[in-house]
MDTraj code that builds the backbone (N, CA, C; nanometers):
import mdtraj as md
import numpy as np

residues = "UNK UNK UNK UNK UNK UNK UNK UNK UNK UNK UNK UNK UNK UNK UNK UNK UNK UNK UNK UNK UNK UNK UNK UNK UNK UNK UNK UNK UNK UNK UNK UNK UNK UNK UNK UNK UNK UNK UNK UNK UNK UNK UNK UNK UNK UNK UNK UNK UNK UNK UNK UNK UNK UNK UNK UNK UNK UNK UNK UNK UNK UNK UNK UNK UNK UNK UNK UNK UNK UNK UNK UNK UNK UNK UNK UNK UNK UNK UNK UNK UNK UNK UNK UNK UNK UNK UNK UNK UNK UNK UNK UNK UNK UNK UNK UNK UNK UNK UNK UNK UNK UNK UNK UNK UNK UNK UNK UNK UNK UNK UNK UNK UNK UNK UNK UNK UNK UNK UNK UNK UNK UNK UNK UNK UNK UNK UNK UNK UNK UNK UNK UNK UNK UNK UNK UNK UNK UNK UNK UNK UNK UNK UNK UNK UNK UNK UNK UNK UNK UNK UNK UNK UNK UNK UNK UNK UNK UNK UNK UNK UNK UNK UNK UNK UNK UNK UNK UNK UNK UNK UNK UNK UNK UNK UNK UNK UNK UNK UNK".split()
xyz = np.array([
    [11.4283, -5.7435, -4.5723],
    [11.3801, -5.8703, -4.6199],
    [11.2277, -5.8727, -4.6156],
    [11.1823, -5.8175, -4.5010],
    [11.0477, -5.8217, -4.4737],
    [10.9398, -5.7289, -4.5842],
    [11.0261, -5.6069, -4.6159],
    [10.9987, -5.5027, -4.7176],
    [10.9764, -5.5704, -4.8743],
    [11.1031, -5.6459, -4.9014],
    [11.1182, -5.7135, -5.0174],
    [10.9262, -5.8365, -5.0395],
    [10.9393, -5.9211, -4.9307],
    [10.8177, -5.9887, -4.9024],
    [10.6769, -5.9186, -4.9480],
    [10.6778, -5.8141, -4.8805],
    [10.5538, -5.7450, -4.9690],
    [10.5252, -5.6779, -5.0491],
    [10.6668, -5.6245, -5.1142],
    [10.6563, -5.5847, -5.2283],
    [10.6680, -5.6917, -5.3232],
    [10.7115, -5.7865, -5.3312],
    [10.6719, -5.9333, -5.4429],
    [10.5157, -5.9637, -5.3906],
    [10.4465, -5.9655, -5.2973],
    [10.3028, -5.9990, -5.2848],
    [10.2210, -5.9522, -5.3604],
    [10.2636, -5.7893, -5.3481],
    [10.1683, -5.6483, -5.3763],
    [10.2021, -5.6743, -5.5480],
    [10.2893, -5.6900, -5.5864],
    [10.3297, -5.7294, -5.7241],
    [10.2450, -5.8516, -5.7783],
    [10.2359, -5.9661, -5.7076],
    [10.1708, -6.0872, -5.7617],
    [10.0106, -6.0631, -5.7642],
    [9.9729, -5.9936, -5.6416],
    [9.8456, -5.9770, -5.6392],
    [9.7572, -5.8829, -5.7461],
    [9.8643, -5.7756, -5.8020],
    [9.8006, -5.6858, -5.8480],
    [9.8427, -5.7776, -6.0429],
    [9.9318, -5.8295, -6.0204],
    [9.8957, -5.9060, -6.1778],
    [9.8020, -5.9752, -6.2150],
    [9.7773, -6.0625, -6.0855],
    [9.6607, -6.1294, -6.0587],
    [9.5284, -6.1252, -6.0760],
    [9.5180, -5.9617, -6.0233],
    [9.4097, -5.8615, -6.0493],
    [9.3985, -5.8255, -6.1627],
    [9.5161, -5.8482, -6.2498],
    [9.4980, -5.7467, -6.3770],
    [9.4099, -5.8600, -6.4929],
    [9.4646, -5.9914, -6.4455],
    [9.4234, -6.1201, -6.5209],
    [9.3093, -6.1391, -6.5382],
    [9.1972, -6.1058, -6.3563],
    [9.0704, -6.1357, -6.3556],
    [8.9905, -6.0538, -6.3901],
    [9.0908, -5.8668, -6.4163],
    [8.9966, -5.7701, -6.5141],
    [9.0076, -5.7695, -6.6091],
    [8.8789, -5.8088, -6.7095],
    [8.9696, -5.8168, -6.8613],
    [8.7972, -5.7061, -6.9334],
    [8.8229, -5.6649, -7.0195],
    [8.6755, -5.5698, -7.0728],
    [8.6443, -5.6273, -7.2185],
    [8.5339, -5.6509, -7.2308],
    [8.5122, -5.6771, -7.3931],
    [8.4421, -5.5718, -7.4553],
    [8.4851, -5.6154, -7.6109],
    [8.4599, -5.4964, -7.6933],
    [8.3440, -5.4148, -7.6754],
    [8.2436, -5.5017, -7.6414],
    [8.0488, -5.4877, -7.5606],
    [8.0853, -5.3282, -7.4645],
    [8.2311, -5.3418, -7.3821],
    [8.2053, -5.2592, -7.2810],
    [8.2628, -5.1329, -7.3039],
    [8.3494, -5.1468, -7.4054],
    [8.4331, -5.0629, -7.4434],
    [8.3749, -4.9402, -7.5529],
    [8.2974, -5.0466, -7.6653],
    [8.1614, -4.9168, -7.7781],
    [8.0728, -4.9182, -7.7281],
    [8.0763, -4.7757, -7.6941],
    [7.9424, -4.7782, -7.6535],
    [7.9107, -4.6343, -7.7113],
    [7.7235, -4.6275, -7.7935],
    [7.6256, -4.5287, -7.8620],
    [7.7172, -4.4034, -7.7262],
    [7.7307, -4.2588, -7.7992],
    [7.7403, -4.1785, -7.6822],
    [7.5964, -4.1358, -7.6231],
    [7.5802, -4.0948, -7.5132],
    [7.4911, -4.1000, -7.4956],
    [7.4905, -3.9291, -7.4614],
    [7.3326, -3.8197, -7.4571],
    [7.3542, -3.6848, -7.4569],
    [7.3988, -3.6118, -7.5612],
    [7.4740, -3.6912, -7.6527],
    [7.5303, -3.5972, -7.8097],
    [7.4406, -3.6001, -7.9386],
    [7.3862, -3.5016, -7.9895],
    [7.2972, -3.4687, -8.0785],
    [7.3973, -3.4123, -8.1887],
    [7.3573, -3.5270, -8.3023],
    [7.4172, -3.4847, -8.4409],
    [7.3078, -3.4274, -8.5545],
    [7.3615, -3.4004, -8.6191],
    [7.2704, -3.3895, -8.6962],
    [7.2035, -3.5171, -8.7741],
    [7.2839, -3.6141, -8.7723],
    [7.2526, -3.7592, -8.8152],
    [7.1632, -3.8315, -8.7900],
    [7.1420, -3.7648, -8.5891],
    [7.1153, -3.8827, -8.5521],
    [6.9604, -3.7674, -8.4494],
    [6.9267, -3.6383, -8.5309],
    [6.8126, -3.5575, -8.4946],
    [6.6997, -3.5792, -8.4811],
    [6.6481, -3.5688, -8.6628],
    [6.5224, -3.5835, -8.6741],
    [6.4452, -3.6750, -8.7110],
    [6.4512, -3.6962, -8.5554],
    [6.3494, -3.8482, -8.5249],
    [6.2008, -3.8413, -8.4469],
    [6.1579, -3.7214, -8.3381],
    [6.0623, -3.7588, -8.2692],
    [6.0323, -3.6318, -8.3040],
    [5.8970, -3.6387, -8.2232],
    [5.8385, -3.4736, -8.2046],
    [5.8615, -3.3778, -8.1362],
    [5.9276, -3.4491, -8.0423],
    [6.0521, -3.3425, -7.9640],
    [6.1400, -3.2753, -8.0007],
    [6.2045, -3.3581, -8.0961],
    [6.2761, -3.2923, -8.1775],
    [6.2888, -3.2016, -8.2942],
    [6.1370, -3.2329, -8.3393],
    [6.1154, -3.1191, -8.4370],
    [6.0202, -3.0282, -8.3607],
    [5.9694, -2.9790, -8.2042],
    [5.9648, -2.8869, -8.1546],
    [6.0613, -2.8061, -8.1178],
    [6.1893, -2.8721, -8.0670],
    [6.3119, -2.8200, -8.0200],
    [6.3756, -2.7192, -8.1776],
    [6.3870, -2.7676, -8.2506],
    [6.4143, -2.7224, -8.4021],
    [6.3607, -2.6455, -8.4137],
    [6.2189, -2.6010, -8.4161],
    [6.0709, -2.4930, -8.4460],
    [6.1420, -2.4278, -8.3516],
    [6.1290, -2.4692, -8.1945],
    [6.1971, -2.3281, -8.1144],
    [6.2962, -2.2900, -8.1060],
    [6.3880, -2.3428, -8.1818],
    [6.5606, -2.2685, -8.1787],
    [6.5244, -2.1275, -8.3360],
    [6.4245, -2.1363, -8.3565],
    [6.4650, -2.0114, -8.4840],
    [6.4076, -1.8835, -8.3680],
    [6.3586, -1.9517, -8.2586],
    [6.2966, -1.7823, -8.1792],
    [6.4257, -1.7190, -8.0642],
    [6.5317, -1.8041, -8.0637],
    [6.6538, -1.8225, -7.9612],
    [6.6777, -1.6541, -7.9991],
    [6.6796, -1.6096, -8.1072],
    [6.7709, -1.4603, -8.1373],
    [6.6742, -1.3859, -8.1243],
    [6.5230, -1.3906, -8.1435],
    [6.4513, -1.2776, -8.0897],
    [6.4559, -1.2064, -7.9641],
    [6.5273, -1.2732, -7.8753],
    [6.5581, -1.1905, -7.7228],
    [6.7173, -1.1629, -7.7414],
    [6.7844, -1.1999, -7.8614],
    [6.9367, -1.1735, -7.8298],
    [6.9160, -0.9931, -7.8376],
    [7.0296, -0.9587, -7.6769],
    [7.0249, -0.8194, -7.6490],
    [7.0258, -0.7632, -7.8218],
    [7.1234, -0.7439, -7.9177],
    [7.1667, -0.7020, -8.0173],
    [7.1001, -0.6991, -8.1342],
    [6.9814, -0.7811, -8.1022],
    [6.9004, -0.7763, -8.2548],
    [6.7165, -0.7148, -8.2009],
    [6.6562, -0.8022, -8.1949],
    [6.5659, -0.7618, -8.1092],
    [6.5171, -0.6948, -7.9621],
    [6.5590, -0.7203, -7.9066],
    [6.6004, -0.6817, -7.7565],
    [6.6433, -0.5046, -7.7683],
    [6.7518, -0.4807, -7.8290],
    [6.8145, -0.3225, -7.8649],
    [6.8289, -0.3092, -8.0115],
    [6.8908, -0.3851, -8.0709],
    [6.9483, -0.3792, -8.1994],
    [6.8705, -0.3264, -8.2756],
    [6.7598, -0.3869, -8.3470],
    [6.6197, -0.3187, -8.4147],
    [6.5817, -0.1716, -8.3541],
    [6.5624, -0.1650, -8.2492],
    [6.5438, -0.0595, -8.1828],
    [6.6148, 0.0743, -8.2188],
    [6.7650, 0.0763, -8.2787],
    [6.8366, 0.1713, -8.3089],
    [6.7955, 0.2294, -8.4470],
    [6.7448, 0.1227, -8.4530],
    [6.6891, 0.1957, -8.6287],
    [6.5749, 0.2832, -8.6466],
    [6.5024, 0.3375, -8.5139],
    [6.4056, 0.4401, -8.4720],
    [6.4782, 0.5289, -8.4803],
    [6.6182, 0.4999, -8.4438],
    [6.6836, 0.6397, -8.4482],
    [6.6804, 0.7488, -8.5687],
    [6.6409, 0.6502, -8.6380],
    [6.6489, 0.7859, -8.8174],
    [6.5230, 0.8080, -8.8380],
    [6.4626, 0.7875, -8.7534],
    [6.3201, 0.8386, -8.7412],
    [6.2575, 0.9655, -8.6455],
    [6.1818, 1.0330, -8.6660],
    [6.1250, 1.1404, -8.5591],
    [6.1195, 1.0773, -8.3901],
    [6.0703, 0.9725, -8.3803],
    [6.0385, 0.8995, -8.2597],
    [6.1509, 0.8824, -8.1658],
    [6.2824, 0.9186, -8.1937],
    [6.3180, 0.9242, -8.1134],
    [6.4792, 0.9969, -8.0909],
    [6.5345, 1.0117, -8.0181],
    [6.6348, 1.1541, -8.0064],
    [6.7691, 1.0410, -7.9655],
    [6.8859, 1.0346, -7.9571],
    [6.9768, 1.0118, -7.8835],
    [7.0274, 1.0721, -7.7890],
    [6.9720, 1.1819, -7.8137],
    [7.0366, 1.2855, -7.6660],
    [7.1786, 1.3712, -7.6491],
    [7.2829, 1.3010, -7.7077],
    [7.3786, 1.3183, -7.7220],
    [7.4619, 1.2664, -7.8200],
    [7.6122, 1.3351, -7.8294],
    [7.7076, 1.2678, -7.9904],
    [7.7298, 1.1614, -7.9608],
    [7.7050, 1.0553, -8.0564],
    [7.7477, 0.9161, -8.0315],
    [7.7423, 0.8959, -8.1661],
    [7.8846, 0.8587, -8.2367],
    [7.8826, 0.8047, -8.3658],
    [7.7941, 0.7479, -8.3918],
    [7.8420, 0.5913, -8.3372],
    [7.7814, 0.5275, -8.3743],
    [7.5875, 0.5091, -8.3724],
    [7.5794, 0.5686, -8.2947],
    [7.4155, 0.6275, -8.3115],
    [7.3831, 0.7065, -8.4837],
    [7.4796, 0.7511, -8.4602],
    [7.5029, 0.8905, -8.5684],
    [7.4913, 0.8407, -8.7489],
    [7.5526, 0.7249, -8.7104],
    [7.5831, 0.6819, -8.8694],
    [7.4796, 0.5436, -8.8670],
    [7.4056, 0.5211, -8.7878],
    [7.2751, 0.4383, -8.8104],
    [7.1766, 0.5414, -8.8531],
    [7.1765, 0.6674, -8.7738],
    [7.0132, 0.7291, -8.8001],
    [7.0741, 0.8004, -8.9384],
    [7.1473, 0.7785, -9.0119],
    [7.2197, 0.7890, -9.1427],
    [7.1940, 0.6722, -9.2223],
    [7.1900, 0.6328, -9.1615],
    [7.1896, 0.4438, -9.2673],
    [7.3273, 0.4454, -9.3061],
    [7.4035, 0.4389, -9.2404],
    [7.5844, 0.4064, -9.2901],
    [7.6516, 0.3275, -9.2112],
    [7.5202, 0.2445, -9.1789],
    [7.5638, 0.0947, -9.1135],
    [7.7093, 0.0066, -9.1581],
    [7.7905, 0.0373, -9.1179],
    [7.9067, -0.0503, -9.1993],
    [7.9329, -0.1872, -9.0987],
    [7.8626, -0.2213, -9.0350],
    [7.8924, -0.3531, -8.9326],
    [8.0197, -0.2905, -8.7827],
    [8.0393, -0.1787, -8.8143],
    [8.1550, -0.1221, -8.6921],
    [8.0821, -0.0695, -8.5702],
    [7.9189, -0.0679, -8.5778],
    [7.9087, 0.0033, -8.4536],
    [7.8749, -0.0648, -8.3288],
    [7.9535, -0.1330, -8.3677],
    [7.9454, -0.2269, -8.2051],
    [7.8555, -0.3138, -8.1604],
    [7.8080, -0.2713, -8.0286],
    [7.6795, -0.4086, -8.0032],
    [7.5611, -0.2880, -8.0258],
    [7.5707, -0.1990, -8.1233],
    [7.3873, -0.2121, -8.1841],
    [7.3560, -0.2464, -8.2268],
    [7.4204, -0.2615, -8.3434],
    [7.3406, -0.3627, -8.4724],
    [7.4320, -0.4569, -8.5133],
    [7.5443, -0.4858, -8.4739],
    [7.6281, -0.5243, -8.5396],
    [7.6159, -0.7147, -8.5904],
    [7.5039, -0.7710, -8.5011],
    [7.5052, -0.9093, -8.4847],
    [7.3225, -0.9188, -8.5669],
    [7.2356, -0.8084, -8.6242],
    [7.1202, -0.8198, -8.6526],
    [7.1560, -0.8893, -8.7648],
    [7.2287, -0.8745, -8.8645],
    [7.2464, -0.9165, -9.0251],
    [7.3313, -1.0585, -9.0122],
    [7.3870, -1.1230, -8.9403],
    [7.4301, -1.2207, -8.8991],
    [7.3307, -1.3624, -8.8225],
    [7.2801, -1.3102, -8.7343],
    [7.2114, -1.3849, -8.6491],
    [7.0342, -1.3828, -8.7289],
    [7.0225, -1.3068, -8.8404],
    [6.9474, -1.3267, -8.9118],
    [6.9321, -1.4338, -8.9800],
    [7.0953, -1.4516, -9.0436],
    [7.0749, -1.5734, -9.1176],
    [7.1182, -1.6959, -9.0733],
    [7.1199, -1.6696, -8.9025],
    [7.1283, -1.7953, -8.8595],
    [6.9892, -1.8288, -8.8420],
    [6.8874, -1.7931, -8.8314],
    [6.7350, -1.7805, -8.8164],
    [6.7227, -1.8649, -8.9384],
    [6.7717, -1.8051, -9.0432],
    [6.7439, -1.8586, -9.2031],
    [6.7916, -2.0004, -9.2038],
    [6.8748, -2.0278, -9.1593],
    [6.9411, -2.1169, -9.1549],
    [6.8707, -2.2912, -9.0912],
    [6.8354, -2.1812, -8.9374],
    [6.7542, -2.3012, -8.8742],
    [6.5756, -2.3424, -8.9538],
    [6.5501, -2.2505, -8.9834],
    [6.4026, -2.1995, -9.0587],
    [6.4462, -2.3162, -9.2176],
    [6.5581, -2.2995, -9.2598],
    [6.5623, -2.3921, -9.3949],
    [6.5266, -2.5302, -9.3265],
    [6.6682, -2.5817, -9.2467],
    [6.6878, -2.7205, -9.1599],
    [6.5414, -2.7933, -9.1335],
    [6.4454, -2.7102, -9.0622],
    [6.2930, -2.7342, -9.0398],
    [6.2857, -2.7433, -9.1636],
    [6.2365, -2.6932, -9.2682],
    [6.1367, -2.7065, -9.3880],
    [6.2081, -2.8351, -9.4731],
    [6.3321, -2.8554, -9.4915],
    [6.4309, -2.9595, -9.5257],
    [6.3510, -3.0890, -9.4415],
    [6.3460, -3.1087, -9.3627],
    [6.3573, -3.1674, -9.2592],
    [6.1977, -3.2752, -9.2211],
    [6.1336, -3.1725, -9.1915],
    [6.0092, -3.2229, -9.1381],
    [5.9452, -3.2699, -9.1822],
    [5.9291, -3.2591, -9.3758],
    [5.8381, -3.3406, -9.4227],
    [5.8466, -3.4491, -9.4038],
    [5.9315, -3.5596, -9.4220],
    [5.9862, -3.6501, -9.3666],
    [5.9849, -3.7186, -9.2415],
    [5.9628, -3.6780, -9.1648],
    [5.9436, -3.7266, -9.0214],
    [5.8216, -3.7675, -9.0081],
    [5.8076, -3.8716, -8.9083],
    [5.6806, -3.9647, -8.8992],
    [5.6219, -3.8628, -8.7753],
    [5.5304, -3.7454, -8.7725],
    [5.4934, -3.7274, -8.6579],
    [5.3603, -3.6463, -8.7115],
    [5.2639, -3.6348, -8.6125],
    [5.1600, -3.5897, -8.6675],
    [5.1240, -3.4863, -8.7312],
    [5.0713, -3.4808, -8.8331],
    [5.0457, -3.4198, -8.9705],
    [4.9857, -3.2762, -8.9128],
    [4.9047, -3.2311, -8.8464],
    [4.8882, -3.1060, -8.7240],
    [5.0093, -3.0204, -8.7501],
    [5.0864, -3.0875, -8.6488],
    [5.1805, -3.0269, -8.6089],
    [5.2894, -2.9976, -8.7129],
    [5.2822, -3.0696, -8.7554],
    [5.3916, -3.0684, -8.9134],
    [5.3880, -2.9908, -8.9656],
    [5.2536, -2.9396, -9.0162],
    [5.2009, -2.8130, -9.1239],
    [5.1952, -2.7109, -8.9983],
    [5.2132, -2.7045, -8.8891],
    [5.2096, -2.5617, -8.7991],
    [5.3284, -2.5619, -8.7981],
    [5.4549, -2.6461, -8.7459],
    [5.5957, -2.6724, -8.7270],
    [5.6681, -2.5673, -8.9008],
    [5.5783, -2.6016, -9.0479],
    [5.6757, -2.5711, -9.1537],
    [5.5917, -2.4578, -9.1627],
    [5.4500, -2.3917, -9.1344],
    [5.3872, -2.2383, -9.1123],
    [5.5139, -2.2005, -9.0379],
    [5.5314, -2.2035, -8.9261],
    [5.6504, -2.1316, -8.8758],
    [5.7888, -2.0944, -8.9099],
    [5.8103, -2.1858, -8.9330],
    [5.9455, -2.1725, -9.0470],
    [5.9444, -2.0897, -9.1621],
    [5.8301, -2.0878, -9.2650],
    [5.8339, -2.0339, -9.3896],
    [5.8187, -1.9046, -9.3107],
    [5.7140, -1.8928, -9.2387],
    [5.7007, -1.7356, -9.1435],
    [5.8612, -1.6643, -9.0836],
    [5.9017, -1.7394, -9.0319],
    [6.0774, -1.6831, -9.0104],
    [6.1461, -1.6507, -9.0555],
    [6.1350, -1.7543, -9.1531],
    [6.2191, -1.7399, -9.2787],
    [6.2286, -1.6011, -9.3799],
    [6.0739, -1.5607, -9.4031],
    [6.0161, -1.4639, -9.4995],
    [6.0427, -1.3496, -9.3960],
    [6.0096, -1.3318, -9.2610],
    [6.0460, -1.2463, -9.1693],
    [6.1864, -1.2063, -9.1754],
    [6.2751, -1.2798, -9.1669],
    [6.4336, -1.2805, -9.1559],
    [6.4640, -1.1965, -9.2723],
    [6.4014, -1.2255, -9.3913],
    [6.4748, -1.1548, -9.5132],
    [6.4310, -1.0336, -9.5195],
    [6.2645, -1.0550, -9.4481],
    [6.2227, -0.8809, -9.4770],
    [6.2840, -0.8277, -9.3719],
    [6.3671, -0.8349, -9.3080],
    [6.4550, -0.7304, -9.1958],
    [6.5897, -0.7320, -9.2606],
    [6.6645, -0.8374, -9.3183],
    [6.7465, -0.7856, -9.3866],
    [6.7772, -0.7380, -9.5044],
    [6.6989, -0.7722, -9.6044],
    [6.6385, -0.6607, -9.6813],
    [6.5718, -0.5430, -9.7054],
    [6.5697, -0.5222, -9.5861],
    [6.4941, -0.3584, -9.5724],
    [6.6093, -0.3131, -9.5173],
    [6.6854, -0.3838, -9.3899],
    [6.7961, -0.2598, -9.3185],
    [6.9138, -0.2877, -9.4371],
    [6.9365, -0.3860, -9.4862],
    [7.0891, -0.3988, -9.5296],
    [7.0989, -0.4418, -9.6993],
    [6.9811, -0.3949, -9.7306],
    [7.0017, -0.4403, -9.9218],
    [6.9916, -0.2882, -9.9794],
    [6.9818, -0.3170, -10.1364],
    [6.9590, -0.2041, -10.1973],
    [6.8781, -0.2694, -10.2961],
    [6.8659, -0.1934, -10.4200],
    [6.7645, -0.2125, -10.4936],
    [6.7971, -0.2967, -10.6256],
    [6.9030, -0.4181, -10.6136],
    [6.9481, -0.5197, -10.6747],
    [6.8323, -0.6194, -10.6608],
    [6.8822, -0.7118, -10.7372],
    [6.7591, -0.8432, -10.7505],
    [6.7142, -0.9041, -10.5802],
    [6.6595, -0.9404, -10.5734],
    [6.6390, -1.0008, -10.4126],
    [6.6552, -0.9225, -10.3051],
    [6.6356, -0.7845, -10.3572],
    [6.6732, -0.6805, -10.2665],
    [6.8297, -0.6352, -10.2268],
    [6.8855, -0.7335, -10.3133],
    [7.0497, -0.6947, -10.2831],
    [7.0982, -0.7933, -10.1865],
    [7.0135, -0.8946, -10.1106],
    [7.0600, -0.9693, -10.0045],
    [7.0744, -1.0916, -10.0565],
    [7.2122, -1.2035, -10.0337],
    [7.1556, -1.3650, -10.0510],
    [7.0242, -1.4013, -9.9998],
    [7.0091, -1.5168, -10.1166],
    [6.8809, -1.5748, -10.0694],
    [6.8979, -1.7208, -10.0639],
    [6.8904, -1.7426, -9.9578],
    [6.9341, -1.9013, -9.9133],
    [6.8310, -1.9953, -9.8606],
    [6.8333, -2.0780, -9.9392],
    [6.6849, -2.1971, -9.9090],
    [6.7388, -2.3120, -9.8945],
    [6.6558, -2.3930, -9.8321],
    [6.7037, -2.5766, -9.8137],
    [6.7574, -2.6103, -9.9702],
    [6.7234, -2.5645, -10.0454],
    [6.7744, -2.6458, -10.1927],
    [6.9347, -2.6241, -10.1807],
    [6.9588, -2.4859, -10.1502],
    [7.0713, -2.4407, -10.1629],
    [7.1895, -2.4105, -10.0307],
    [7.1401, -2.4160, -9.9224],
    [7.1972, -2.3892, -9.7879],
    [7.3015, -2.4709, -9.8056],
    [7.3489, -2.6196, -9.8481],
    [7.5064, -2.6727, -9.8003],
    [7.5545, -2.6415, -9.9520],
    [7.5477, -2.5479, -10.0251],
    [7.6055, -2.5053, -10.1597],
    [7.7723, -2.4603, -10.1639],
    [7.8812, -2.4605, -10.1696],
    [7.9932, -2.3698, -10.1589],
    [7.9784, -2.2488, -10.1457],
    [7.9002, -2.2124, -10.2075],
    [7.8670, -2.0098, -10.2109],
    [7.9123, -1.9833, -10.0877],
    [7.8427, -2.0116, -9.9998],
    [7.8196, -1.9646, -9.8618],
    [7.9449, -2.0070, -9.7272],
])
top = md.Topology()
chain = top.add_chain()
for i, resn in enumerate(residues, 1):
    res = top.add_residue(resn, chain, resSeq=i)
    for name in ("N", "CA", "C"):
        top.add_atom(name, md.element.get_by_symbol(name[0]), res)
traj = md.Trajectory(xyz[None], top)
């Protein structure tokens, strides 16, 4: 009986409770806060520094700069492999087919993610209210990446087709289907 007693209490009290918590819509939407869209980017100068420095993110990736570039001395006098290693073997060949693993395999890729971020900036910045300085050094850098990016993949991975044999992808054209 005594059991019954507080379990009808513990019952009344907690409906009770449920009555005097109530949330309005105010508490419920709320802006997320920490999540960066692309929508909701390029707004400050922070943000179009953060942008300028994400095209240098792959110059230290181990696979492109770091080693990757580096393997391509190999078909040169400067330097020896030492030993059989295919895949050494069919770079200092130029018969790069994307299979040799982590030497080169991410340079022609992570290139045109460079291209990519390098368009986004030049797209981007004219537009933004931030000082005119920095703006024209912010889109120098970009066009510089940009023109950099292609002359590495057009020298390791084109042939002697129009544009060097490589896509050529610019803010006009970057959200196109092609790609």
């Amino acid at each position: 009986m005594k059991f019954n007693r507080i379990k009808t209490m513990s019952l009344l009290i907690g409906f009770a409770g449920l009555n005097l918590i109530t949330c309005s819509d105010d508490f419920t939407e709320v802006t997320p806060l920490g999540s960066t869209s692309y929508a909701n980017f390029w707004a400050s100068e922070q943000d179009a520094s953060e942008a300028v420095n994400s095209m240098y993110a792959y110059m230290t990736d181990q696979e492109m700069f770091s080693r990757g570039f580096f393997w391509y001395i190999n078909a040169s006098d400067d330097m020896i492999t030492g030993r059989i290693k295919a895949s050494a073997d069919n770079i200092k060949d130029f018969n790069i087919t994307g299979g040799e693993g982590g030497y080169t395999s991410t340079c022609y890729p992570n290139s045109y993610k460079v291209i990519r971020r390098a368009n986004d900036v030049i797209l981007n910045i004219p537009n933004m209210d931030i000082n005119e300085t920095l703006k024209n050094q912010y889109l120098g850098e970009a066009y510089f990446m940009r023109a950099f990016s292609y002359f590495w993949v057009a020298h390791t991975y084109g042939d002697d087709g129009n544009n060097g044999g490589v896509p050529i992808v610019t803010e006009a054209n970057m959200n196109d289907d092609l790609w």
